[in-house]
N, C-alpha and C positions, 0 to 999 in steps of 0.2 A: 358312202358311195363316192366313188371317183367321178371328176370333175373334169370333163373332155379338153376345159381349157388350162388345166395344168394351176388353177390359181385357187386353189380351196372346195369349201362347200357352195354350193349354187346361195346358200342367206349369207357367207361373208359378208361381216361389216354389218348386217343388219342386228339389231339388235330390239329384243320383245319389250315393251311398255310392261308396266308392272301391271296391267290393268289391259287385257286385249280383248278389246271389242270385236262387233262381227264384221265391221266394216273393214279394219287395219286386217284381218284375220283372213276376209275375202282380199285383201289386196296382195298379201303374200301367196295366197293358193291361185289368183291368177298369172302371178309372174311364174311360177313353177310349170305353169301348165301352157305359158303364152311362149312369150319368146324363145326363152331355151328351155321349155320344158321338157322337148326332143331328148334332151343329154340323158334323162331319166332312166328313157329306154332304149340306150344304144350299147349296143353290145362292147362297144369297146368299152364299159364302164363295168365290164363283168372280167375283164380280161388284162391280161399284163400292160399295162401303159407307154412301157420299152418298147413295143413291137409297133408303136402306131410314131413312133418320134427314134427311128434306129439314126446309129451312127453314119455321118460321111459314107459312101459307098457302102452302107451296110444292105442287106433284104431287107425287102418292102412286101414281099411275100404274105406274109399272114396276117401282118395288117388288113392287107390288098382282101385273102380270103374273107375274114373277119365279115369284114364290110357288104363285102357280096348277098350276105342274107341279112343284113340288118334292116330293121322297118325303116329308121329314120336318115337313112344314107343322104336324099334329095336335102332337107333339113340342114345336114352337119355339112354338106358340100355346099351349100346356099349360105349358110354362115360363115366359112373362110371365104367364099369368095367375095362377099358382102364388106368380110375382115381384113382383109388380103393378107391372110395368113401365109406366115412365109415357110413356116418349117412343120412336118409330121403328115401323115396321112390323115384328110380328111373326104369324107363320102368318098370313097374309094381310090382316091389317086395322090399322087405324090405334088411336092411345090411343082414341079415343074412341067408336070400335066395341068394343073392349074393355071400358072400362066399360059400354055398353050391355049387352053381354052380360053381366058378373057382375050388373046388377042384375035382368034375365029370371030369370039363375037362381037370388036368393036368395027 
């Protein structure tokens, strides 16, 4: 599955114990399901990755759609702004709606 932040599988770098208990076992099912386990079920993880990161003046259209019915929209928007993500669409708006928004809200 596709990884919203462009850098791999969500276990990158992790690597299983030859021997995995239920403890190490619960630790990796909480992080899948805590912080970003949103990415899981976001639709842009179903869908072409180009349209959510378009060229220079390119559409931001279907990204834009995309997003409009995804459960985890608030999530993926809370986490660039969190990130301050500078480039692609995330929870439905572009970088530069983004900054619009953090500066409303400082």
């Amino acid at each position: 599955m596709w990884n919203i932040l462009g850098d791999g599988p969500l276990t990158s770098g992790l690597q299983a114990p030859d021997r995995v208990g239920g403890d190490v076992l619960h630790l990796l099912q909480d992080e899948d399901d805590g912080v970003l386990g949103w990415q899981d079920r976001a639709l842009c993880a179903q869908t072409d990755p180009e349209a959510f990161f378009p060229e220079k003046g390119g559409s931001t259209r279907e990204a834009k759609r995309v997003c409009t019915s995804c459960e985890v929209r608030s999530e993926c928007l809370d986490y660039a702004l969190a990130n301050d993500e500078r480039f692609g669409i995330w929870g439905g708006l572009s970088e530069r709606e983004r900054r619009k928004l953090k500066r409303r809200a400082v």
